[in-house]
N, C-alpha and C positions, 0 to 999 in steps of 0.2 A: 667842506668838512663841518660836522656839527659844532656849534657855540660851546656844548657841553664838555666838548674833549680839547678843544683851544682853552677853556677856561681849566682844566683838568693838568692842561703841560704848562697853564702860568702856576697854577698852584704847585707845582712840580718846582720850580723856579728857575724857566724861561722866559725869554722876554720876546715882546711881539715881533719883534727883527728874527728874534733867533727861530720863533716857531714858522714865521715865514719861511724862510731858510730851510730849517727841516722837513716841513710840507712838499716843498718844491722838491728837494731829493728824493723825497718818498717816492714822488709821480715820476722825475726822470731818470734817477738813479746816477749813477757819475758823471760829473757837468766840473765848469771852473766857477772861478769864483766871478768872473764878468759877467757868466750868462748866471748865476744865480742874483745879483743885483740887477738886471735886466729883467727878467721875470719874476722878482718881489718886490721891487720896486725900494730896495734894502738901497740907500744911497752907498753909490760905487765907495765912498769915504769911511764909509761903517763897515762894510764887508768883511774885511779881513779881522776887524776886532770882532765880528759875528761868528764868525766861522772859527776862529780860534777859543772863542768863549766855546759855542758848541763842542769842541772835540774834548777840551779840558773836562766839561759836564760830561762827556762820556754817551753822546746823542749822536755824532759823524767822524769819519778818519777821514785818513787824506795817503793818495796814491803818490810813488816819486815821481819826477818828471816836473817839466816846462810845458806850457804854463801846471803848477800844480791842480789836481783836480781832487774832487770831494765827492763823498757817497756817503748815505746814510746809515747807520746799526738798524740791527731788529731793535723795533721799539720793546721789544718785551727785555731785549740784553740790556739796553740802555735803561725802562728802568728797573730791573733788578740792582741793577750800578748802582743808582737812584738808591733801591731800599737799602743796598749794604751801608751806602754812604751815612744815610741817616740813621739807622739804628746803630752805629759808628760813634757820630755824632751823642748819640741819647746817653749812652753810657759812660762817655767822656764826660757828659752834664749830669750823671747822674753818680758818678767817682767825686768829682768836683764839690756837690752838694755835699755829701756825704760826709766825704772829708775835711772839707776846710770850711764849709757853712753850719751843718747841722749842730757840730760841735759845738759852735760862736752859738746859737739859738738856744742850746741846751745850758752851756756853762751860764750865759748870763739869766735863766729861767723864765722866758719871754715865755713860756707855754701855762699862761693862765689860765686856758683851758682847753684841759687836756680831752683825751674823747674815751671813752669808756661803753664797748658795747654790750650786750648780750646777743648771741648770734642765734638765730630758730634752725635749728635743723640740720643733719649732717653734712647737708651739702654746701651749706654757707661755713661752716666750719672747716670742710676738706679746701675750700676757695679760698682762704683764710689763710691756712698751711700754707698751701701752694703761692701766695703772695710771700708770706713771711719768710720762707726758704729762697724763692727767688732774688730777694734783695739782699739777705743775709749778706755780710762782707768778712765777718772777724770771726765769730762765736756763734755757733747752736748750741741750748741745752734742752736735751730732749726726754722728758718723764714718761715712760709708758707703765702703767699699771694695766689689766685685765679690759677694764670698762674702754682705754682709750686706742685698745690693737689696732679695729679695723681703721680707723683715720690714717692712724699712720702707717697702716698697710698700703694705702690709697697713696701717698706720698712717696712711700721708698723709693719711685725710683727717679727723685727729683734729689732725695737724700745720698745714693749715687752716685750722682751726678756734682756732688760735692768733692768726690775724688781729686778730680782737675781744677779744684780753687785751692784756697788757702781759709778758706772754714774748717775751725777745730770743730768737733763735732763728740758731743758728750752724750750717751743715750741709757736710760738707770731705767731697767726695767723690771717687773716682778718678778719673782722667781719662779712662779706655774706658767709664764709663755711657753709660747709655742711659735716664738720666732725662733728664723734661718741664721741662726748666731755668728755662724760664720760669717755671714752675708754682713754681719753688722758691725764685725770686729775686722773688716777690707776697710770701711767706710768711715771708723770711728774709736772711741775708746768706749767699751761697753761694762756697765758695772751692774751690780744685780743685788735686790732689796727683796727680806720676805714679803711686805707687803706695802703697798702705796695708797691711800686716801686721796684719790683723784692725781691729775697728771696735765700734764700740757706741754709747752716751747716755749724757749726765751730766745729771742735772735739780738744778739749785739747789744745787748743788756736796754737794748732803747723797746722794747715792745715783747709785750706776753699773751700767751692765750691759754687760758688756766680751764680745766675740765672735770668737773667735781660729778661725785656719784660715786653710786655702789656697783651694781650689775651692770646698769649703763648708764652714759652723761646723761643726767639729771639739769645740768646750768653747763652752760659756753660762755669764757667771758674773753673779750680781748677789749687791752689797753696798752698806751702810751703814756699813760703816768709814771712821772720819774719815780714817784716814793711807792707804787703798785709795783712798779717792774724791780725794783732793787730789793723791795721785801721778798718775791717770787723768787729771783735769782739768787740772794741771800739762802733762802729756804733750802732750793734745789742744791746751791753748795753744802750746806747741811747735811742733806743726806746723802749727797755725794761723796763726802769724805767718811761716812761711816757706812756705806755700799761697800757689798765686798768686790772682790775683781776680781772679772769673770777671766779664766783660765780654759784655752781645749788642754780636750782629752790628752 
């Protein structure tokens, strides 16, 4: 077997015993566990903590009977196992963050420097969105004026997908759209301004991306600035409470 794909299932996080181990059932298919120590040369002593670490990882089962005997999964089951476990993993580490670190990082003001970008181009902006919607956890607030539709045309339907969280979702748009109102008032609380001087998103009061222009964005900015995102979200409450509320027919 190539070095490449033994080095492939240690990065996976198997151990040299255990890809022994699973090699061999590959080739022979259901065997016990003497003759797979026999032909991996896995010390008869270690075996059974190998073969049991394997099945736990979700790499081989085990048939009933005496002596019990062992066969391998399709490696593509085992690791798909693999990816669920881990992206499993990532957002349990990334709830964790969120919640009981970020806050500690913020409250005491450890962010000396904060990052502030200007973005070139619609499609580093649509990228943009689609990051800051994905991580959202508590609060969207969403400005749409004239100039900022098609971006957040591009995103709706990650804004959707908001449905099945627990993200409030604020969306204050101009009153000459020609958005699917309905579509927005399934998703959110929608309120409606005669007119808006640029627009953007504020996700979870920690980061903004602010959209200025007339006809179309002119400047893209996004930050993490605590006093940039509370003046923004500040703002948007503003006119959020003097938007009117939008009503069907």
């Amino acid at each position: 077997m190539a070095e490449k794909a033994k080095s492939a299932l240690r990065e996976i996080g198997l151990t040299d015993y255990e890809i022994r181990a699973y090699l061999h059932l590959l080739r022979i298919g259901v065997t016990s566990a003497s003759q797979i120590s026999e032909h991996t040369n896995v010390p008869y002593s270690k075996i059974y903590e190998v073969l049991n670490s394997l099945e736990r990882k979700g790499w081989i089962e085990t048939s009933p009977g005496r002596p019990r005997r062992y066969y391998p999964k399709s490696p593509i089951e085992a690791l798909e196992g693999k990816r669920l476990q881990v992206e499993k993993m990532i957002k349990d580490w990334q709830k964790l963050v969120l919640d009981e670190l970020q806050p500690l990082y913020e409250k005491r003001e450890i962010r000396e420097k904060p990052d502030v970008w200007i973005l070139r181009g619609e499609f580093d902006a649509i990228a943009k969105l689609k990051d800051m919607i994905g991580n959202a956890r508590t609060e969207l607030m969403v400005a749409v004026p004239t100039l900022t539709k098609p971006l957040v045309d591009a995103v709706l339907p990650l804004l959707k997908g908001l449905v099945e969280s627990n993200v409030k979702l604020l969306v204050m748009i101009s009153r000459d759209q020609t958005f699917d109102l309905e579509t927005l008032l399934n998703i959110g609380e929608v309120r409606v301004r005669d007119s808006m001087f640029g627009g953007g998103i504020i996700a979870d009061g920690r980061e903004a991306l602010l959209i200025l222009g007339e006809k179309k964005p002119s400047l893209i900015i996004w930050s993490d600035h605590l006093g940039l995102v509370k003046f923004a979200r500040d703002y948007f409450q503003y006119l959020w409470n003097t938007a009117s509320i939008f009503e069907t027919a």
